[in-house]
C-alpha positions as CSV (number, residue, x, y, z in Angstrom):
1,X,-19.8,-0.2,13.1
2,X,-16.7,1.9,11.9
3,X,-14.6,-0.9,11.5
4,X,-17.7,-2.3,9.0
5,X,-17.2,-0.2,6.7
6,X,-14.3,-0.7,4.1
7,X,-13.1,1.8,1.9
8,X,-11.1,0.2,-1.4
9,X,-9.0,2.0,-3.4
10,X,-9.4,0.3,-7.2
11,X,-8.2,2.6,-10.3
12,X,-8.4,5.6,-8.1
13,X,-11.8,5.6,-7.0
14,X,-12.8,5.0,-3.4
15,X,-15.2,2.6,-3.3
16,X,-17.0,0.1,-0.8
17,X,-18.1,-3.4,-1.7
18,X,-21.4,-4.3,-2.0
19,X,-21.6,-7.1,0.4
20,X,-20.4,-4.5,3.2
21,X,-22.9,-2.3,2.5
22,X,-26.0,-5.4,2.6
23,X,-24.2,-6.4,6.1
24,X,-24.3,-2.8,7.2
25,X,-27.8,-2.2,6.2
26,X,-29.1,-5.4,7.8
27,X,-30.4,-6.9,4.5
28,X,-29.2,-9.8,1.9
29,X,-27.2,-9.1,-0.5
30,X,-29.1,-10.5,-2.8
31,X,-31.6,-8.3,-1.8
32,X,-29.4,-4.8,-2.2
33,X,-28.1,-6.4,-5.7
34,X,-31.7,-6.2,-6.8
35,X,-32.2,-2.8,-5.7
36,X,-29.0,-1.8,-7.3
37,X,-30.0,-3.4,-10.6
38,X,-33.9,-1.3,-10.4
39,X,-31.9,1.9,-10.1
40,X,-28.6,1.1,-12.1
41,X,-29.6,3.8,-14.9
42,X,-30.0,6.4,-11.6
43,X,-26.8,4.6,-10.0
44,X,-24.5,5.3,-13.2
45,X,-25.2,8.7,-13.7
46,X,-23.3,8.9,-10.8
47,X,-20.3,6.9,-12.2
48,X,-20.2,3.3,-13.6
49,X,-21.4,0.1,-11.7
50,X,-18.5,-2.3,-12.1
51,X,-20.2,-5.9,-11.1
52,X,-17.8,-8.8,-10.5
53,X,-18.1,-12.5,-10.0
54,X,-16.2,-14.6,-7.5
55,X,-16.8,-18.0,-6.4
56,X,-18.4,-19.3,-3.2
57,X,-16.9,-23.0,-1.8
58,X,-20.1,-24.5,-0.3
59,X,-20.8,-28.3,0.7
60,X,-22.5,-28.8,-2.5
61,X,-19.8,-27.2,-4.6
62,X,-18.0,-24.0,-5.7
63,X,-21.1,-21.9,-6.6
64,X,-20.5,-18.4,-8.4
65,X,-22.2,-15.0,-7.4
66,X,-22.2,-11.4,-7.9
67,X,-21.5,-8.4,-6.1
68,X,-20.3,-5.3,-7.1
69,X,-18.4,-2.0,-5.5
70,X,-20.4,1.5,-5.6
71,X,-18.7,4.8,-5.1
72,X,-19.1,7.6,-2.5
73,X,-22.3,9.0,-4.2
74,X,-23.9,5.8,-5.3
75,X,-23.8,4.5,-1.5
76,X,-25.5,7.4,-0.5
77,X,-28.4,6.8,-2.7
78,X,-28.5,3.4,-2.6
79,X,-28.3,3.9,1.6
80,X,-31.1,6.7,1.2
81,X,-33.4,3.9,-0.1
82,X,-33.6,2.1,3.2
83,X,-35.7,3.4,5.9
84,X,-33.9,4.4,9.1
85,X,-34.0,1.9,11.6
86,X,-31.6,2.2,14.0
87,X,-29.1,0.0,12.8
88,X,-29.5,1.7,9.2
89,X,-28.6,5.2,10.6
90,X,-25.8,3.6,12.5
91,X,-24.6,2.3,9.1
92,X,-24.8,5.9,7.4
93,X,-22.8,7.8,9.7
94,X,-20.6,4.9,9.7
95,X,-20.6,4.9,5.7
96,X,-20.0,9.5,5.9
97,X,-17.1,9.0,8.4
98,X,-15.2,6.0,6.8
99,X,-15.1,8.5,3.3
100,X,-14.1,11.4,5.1
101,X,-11.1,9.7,6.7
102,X,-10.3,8.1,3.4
103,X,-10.3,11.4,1.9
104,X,-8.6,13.3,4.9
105,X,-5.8,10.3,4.2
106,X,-5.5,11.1,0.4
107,X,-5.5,14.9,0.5
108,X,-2.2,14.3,2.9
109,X,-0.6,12.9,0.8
110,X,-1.1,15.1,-2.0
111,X,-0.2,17.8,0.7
112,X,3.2,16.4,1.2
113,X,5.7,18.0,-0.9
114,X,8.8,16.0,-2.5
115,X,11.9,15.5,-1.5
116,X,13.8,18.6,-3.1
117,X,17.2,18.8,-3.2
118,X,16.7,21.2,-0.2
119,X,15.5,19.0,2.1
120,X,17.8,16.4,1.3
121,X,20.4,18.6,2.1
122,X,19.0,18.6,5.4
123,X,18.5,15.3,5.7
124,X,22.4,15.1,5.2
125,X,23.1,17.4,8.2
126,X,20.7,15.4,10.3
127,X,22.5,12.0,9.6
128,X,25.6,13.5,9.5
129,X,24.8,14.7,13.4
130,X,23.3,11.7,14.2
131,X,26.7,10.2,13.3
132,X,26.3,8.5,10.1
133,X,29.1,7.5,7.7
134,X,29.4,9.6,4.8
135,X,29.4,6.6,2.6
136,X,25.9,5.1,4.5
137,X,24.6,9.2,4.2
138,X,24.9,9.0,0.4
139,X,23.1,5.8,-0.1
140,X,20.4,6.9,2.3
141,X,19.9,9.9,0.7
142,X,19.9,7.9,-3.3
143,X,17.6,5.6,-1.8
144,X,15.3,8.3,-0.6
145,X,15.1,9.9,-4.7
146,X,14.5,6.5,-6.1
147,X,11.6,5.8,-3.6
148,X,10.4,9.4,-4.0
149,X,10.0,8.5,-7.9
150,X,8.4,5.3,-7.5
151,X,6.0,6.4,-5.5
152,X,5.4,9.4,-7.9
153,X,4.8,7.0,-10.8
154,X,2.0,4.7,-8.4
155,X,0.6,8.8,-8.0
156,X,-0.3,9.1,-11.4
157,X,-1.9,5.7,-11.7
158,X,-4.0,6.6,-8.7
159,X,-2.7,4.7,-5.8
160,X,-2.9,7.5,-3.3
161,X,-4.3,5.3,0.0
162,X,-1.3,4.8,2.5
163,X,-2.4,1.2,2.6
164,X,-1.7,0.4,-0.9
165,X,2.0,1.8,-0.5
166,X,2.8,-0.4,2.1
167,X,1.3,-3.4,0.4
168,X,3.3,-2.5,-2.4
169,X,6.2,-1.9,-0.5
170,X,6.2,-4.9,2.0
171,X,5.9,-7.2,-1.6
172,X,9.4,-5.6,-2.9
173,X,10.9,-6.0,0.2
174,X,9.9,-9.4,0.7
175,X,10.8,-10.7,-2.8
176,X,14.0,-8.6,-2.0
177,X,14.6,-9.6,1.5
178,X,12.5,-13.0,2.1
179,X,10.9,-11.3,4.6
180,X,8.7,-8.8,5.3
181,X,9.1,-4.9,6.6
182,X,7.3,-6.1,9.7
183,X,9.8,-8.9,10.3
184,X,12.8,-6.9,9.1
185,X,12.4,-4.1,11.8
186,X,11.6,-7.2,14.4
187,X,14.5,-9.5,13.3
188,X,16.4,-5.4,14.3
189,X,14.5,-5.1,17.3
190,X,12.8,-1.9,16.1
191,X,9.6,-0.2,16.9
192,X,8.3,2.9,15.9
193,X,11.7,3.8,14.0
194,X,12.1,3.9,10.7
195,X,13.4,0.7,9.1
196,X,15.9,2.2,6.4
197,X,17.1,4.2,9.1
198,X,18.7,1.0,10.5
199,X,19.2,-0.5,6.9
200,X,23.4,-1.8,6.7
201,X,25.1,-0.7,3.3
202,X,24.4,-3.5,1.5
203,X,21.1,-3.8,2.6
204,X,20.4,-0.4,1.1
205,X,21.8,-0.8,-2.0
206,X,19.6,-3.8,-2.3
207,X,16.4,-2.2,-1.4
208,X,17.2,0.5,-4.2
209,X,18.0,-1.5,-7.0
210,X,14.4,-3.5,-6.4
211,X,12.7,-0.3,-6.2
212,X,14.7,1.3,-9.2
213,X,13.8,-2.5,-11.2
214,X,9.9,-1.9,-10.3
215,X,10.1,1.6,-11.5
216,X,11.1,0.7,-14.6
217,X,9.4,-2.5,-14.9
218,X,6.4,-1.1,-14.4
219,X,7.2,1.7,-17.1
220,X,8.2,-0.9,-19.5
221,X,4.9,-2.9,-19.4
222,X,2.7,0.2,-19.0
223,X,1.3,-1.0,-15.6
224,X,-2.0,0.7,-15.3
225,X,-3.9,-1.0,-12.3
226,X,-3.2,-2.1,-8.6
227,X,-2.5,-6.0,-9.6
228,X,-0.1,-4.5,-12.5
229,X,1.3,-2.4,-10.3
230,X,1.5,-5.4,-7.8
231,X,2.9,-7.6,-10.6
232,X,5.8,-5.5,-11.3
233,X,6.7,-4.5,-7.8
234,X,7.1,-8.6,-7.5
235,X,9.3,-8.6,-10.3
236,X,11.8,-5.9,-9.6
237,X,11.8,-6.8,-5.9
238,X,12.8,-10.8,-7.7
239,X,15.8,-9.1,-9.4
240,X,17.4,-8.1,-6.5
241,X,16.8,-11.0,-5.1
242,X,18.8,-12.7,-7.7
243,X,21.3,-10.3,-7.3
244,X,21.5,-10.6,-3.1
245,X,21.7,-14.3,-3.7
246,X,24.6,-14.3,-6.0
247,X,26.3,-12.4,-3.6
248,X,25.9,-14.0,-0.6
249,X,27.3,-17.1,-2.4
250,X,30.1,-15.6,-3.3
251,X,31.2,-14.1,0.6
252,X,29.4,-16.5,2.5
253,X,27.4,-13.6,4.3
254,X,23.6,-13.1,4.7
255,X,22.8,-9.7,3.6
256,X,19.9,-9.2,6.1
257,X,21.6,-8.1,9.4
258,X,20.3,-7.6,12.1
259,X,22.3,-4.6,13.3
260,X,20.9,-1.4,14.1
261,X,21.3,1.8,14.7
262,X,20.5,2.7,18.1
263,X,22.9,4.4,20.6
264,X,24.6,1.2,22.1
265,X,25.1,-0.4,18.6
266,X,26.2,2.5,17.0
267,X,30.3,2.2,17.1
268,X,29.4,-1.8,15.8
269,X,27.4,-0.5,12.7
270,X,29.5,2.0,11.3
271,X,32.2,-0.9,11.5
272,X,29.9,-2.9,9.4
């Protein structure tokens, strides 16, 4: 039942689609919209109902329906309307536990502190140990401010879930890289480590300038929502893209190596 439940993050409100909450209840959906529509004046005192319309493909045709997503308090109302059979009170501790861990996720975030200039000077003296170039330290270390401030800017336009970031993140880096984070740190054969820790030179300085691009891309256009947000991440990530393309023309070399890091490549990645 925990896996039911579906927290969304749109324009900074958690919210769960409707269509989850009629499967979780055991009823049609068409049945919870018409509840939802007999107590919308209760339902949007406790913030606004946003319907939406998609389209269905059926054997007769595309047919078009409603549904509509309902925040933390207006589930709990519209869930305290249903009596509690067994699979109902399954669904409401279900629904309780699927916001709290959303919540526990975003408050951790807003718990982490940025990078100050302190703890990238850390960060220097634990690359430096772990035997890092200077040069590769540096670009690290620039790459790490430019991320901090994108992900600062997605901050103030309320993109807070985890999830988001890497969605975000794995569409620069494949309009940047042709392929995705995922297939980056397999193409390195990396697990748990951190990708950028294995990241060349070059393939740093790439990955900054399409984060640096959507930063200010998405300033430029005033990006407000996710699919803005989304929109300009594809563009800057497109830039460098252009840019990586041009240059592996002119050497001859793919940019996207799969060197990394770890202790028996080491002496061969430094020389890269």
């Amino acid at each position: 039942m925990n896996e039911l439940v579906k927290i969304e993050l749109i324009e900074g409100n958690q919210v769960v689609d409707s269509r989850v909450i009629a499967e979780g209840l055991g009823i049609k959906h068409k049945t919870l919209l018409e509840t939802i529509r007999k107590y919308q004046t209760e339902l949007e005192s406790l913030g606004r109902v946003a319907f939406e319309t998609a389209t269905l493909s059926t054997k007769g045709g595309n047919q078009l329906f409603s549904f509509c997503y309902l925040n933390e308090l207006q589930c709990n109302f519209v869930v305290t309307l249903s009596r509690n059979t067994p699979q109902v009170v399954s669904f409401k501790l279900a629904l309780v536990k699927a916001f709290y861990a959303a919540q526990k996720e975003i408050d951790f975030l807003k718990e982490v502190i940025e990078e100050s200039e302190d703890v990238l000077t850390k960060k220097r003296k634990i690359y430096k140990k772990q035997g890092y170039s200077d040069n590769w330290i540096e670009k690290r270390l620039e790459s790490i401010e430019v991320r901090n401030e994108l992900e600062a800017l997605w901050r103030t336009k309320g993109i807070d879930n985890p999830r988001y970031f890497a969605i975000l993140t794995s569409i620069i880096s494949k309009e940047t890289f042709d392929i995705t984070p995922t297939e980056h740190k397999k193409l390195k054969n990396l697990k748990s480590q951190n990708l950028r820790d294995h990241m060349t030179n070059t393939e740093l300085a790439f990955i900054t300038l399409a984060e640096a691009a959507t930063k200010e891309i998405s300033e430029a256009e005033d990006a407000q929502t996710y699919q803005e947000l989304k929109g300009a991440s594809k563009k800057g990530g497109s830039i460098a893209k252009e840019a990586r393309k041009m240059l592996e023309a002119k050497t001859g070399k793919k940019i996207v190596s799969s060197l990394n890091f770890l202790p028996k490549n080491r002496d061969k990645y430094l020389k890269k």
